[in-house]
Every structure is written in structure tokens, then in C-alpha cells.
C-alpha positions in Angstrom: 299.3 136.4 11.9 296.4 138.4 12.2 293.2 136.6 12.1 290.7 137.0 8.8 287.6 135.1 9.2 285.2 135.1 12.3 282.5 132.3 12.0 280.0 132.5 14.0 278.4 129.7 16.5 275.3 129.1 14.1 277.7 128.5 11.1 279.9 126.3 13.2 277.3 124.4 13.8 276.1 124.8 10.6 279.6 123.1 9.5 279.8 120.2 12.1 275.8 118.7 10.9 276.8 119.3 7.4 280.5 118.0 6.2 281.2 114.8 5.4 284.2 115.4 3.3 282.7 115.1 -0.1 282.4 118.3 -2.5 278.6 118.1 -2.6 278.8 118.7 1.1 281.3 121.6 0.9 279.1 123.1 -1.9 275.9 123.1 0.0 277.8 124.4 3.2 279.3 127.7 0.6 275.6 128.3 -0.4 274.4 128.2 2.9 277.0 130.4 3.9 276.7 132.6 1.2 279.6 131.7 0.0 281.0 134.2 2.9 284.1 132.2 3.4 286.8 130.4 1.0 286.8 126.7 0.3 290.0 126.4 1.6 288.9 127.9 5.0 285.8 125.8 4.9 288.2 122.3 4.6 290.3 124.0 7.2 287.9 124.6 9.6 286.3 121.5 9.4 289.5 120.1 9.6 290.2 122.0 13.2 287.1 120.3 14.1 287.7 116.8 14.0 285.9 116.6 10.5 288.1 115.6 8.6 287.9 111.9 7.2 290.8 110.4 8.9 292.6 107.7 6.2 291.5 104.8 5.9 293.2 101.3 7.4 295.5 99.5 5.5 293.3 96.6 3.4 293.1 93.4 4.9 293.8 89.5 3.4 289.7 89.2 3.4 289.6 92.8 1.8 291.8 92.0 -1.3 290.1 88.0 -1.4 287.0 89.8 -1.4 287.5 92.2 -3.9 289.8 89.0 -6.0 286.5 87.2 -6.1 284.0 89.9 -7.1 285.5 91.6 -9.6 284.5 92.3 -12.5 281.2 90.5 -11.9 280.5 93.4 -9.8 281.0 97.2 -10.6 283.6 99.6 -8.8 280.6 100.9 -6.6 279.0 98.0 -6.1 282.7 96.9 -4.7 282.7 99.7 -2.6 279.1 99.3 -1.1 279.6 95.5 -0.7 283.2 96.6 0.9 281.3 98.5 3.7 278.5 96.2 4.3 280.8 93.1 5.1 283.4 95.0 6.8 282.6 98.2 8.0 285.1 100.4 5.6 284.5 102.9 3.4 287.3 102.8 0.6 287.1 104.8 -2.2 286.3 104.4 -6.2 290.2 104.9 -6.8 291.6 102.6 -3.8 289.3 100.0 -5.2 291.0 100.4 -8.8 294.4 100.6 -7.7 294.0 97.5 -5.7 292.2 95.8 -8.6 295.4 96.8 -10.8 297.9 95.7 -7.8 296.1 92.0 -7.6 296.9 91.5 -11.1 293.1 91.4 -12.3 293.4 94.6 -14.8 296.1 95.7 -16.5 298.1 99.4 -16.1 296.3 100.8 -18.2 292.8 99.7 -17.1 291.3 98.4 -20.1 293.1 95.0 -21.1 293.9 91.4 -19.4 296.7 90.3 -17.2 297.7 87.0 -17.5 296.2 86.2 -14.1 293.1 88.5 -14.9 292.4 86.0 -17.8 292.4 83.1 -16.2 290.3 84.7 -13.6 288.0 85.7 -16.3 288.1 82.1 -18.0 288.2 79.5 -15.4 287.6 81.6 -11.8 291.1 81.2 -11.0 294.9 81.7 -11.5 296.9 78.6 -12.1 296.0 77.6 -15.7 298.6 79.6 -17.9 300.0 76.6 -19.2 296.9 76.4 -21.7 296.7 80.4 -22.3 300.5 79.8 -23.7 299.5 76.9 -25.6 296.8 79.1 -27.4 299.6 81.7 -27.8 302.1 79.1 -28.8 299.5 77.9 -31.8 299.0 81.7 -32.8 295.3 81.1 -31.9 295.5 83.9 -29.3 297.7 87.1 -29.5 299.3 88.3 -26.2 302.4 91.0 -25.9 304.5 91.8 -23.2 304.3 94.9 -21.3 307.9 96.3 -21.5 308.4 96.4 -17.5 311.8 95.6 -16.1 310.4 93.1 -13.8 313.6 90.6 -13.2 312.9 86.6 -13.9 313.0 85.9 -9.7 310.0 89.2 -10.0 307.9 86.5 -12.0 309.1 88.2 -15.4 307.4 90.9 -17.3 303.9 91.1 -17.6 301.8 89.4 -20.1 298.7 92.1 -21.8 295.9 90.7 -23.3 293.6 93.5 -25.2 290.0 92.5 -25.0 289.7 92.3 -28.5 292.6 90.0 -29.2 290.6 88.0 -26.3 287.4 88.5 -27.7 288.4 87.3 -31.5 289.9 84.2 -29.9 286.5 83.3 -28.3 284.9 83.3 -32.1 287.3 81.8 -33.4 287.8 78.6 -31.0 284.8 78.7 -29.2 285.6 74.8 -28.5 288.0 75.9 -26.3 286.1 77.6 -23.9 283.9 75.7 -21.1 280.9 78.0 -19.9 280.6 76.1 -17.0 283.7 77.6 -15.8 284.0 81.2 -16.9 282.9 84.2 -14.8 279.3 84.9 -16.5 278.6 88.5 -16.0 282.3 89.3 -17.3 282.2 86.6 -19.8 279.7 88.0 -21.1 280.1 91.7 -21.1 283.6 90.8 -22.9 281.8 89.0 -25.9 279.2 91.7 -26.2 282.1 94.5 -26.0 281.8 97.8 -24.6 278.2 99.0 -25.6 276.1 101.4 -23.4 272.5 99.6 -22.2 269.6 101.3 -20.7 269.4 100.2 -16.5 267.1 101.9 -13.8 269.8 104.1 -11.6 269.3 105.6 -8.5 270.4 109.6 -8.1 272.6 109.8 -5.4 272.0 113.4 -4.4 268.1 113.5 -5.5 267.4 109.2 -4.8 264.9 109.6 -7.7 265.4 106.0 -9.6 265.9 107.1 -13.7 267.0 105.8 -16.6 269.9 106.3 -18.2 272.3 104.1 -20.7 275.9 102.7 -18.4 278.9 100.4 -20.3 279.3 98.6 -16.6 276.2 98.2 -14.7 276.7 96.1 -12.1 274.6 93.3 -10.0 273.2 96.3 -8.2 271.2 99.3 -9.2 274.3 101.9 -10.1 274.0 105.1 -8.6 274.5 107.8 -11.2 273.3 111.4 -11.0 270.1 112.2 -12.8 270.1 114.8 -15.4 268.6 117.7 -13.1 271.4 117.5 -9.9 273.9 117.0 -13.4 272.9 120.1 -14.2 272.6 121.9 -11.0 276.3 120.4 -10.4 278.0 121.8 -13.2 276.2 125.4 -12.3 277.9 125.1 -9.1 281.2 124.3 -10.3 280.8 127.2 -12.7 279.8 129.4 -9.5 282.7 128.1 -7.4 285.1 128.8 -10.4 283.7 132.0 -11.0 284.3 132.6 -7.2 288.3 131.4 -7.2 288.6 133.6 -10.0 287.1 137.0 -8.3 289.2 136.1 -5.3 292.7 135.3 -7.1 
């Protein structure tokens, strides 16, 4: 096949100081090109290169402990940053979910309680379900099944707590619940429900520290884009869509 695309040695070089696999490095390598070449070619190229992040190891017992024992006090980046700092992998947002669903701590859909996840959330660990079936049992706390075909020797289907069947069980027998033993931050964000508060972020394309209202802040300063690189952002996805569609 005959070959289309000649890059030079200063835009090979260009490429090898620049990618890192993310799209805001791929965007800032089109603009410095000139957006002379594809974005296909681009990932190709780099790929030929040796660029390309290679995937990432399969987790390890003191990964998934780790992440068992930090969640939720600790957001999804903050998961991911503490991830790298204690051992030296960089997993992503979405491998950190998944694994968070896979553990048991969240259910399918995100949003609601496992039966392990509550106790997780209520006591810090996983072995009193004999008291969330007694609350169940007196019709204090409402719980549903989630309709898997999980066999009995599987554990049985999955239990699904909604936070706000969780959350009207709390007001309603606060006796019931020792705060000496529940996970604080969670506890806490659960009882207060999803409402947006104002915390100092850090941009992380700009690193200017701004303001901005988050439902899940973290222990750590969140990084979130600031309102100018949002902006300049979404001009660049318009400019890269406007691109694909001149070239399809």
C-alpha cells in the first residue's frame, strides 16, 4: 500500500516529548501540527513508537484491600492518586469503578447499597447481615432483590439497598445506629444526600486552584477543570469534529 503521510524528524520528535496517551495530549500535538495529520495516524504513530500506554497489571490482594478500605471515604481520583503513590500504578477512573462494583461495595447500577456495601458503610466491615435482615425482617428497613440468576452455592441473588430507603431508616431508628462505628465521611454524605457544596479544586490542565460546587469531594483537593480550559476544551472538540467531518 502506498504510503500517505511523511512526518518529518522535528514532528517525530515533536510526538515522542509530547504523548502521553490522553486526548489533551493528542489535541495539543494536532494544533501543533496544524492539524496536518489524522488522529488516527497520530495514535498510530505514536503507537509504532513505543508510546503507547501498554495495559496495566492485573490488580493485586493489597490493591483491592486498599481500594475495600478507602472507599467511599475517598473519591474515585483520590483512589486513583493514592493507587499510584502506594504502589506505583496508574489505573484508571473506570478500572477503579468496576472494581469498586466487583468487591461488592456499589451496586450495578452505581448509585445504591450492596448488602456488603452497607455493612461497610455501617460498621467498617462485612459480617453483620444478620442485624440488616432483622431491620428488614421488622419492615424497619426496605431492601429488594436484584433479579440476577446467581445460584444459592453463588451466595444467592443480590440484596439492593437505595440510599434513600437507607437514609429514611437512619431517621427513623437512629437508636440503631452506633457512630462510633460507621464510616464518617460516607455516613455522612449519605444523611445529607446528594447536594452540590462549594470546595477549592485544582485545574488539571491550567493548576490554577478555583472554586466550583462537586456532589463527591473527596479528602483531597479534586481536580476539576476550571471554566476557561472547559471552554477552550469543548472549542477543540468542536474543531476536531469539524475536522472528521471535512475528512469523511
Amino acid at each position: 500500500m502506498k504510503q500517505k503521510y511523511f512526518p518529518t524528524e522535528e514532528e517525530l520528535e515533536l510526538i515522542r516529548k509530547t504523548y502521553d496517551g490522553s486526548s489533551l495530549a493528542l489535541n495539543r500535538i494536532m494544533r501543533l501540527l496544524g492539524r496536518k495529520y489524522p488522529r488516527w495516524y497520530v495514535r498510530r504513530l505514536a503507537a509504532h513508537m513505543g508510546l503507547a500506554i501498554p495495559k496495566p497489571a492485573d490488580w493485586t490482594a493489597a490493591e483491592e484491600s486498599y481500594v475495600a478500605e478507602h472507599y467511599p471515604k475517598m473519591g474515585v481520583k483520590a483512589l486513583q492518586k493514592g493507587l499510584r503513590h502506594n504502589f506505583g500504578v496508574s489505573r484508571s477512573t473506570t478500572a477503579i469503578h468496576v472494581k469498586v462494583k466487583r468487591l461488592g461495595l456499589l451496586s450495578a447500577d452505581g448509585e445504591g447499597f450492596t448488602l456488603r456495601g452497607l455493612c461497610k458503610l455501617l460498621w467498617n466491615d462485612q459480617e453483620n447481615h444478620s442485624i440488616v435482615y432483622r431491620w428488614m425482617e421488622k419492615g424497619w428497613l426496605k431492601g429488594k432483590r436484584r433479579g440476577t440468576l446467581r445460584k444459592k452455592c453463588q451466595g444467592g441473588d443480590h440484596w439492593y439497598f437505595d440510599p434513600e430507603w437507607v437514609r429514611s431508616f437512619i431517621v427513623a431508628h437512629p437508636e440503631e445506629i452506633d457512630l462510633r462505628l460507621v464510616d464518617p465521611v460516607a455516613f455522612i454524605r449519605l444523611v445529607a444526600g446528594d447536594k452540590e457544596i462549594l470546595k477549592i479544586c485544582k485545574c488539571p490542565a491550567c493548576g490554577l486552584e478555583h472554586e466550583t460546587k462537586t456532589i463527591n469531594p473527596g479528602l483531597v483537593m479534586p481536580r476539576i477543570y476550571c471554566p476557561s480550559c472547559k471552554k477552550r476544551i469543548a472549542e477543540t472538540k468542536m474543531d476536531d469534529d469539524w475536522v472528521r467531518a471535512m475528512e469523511g
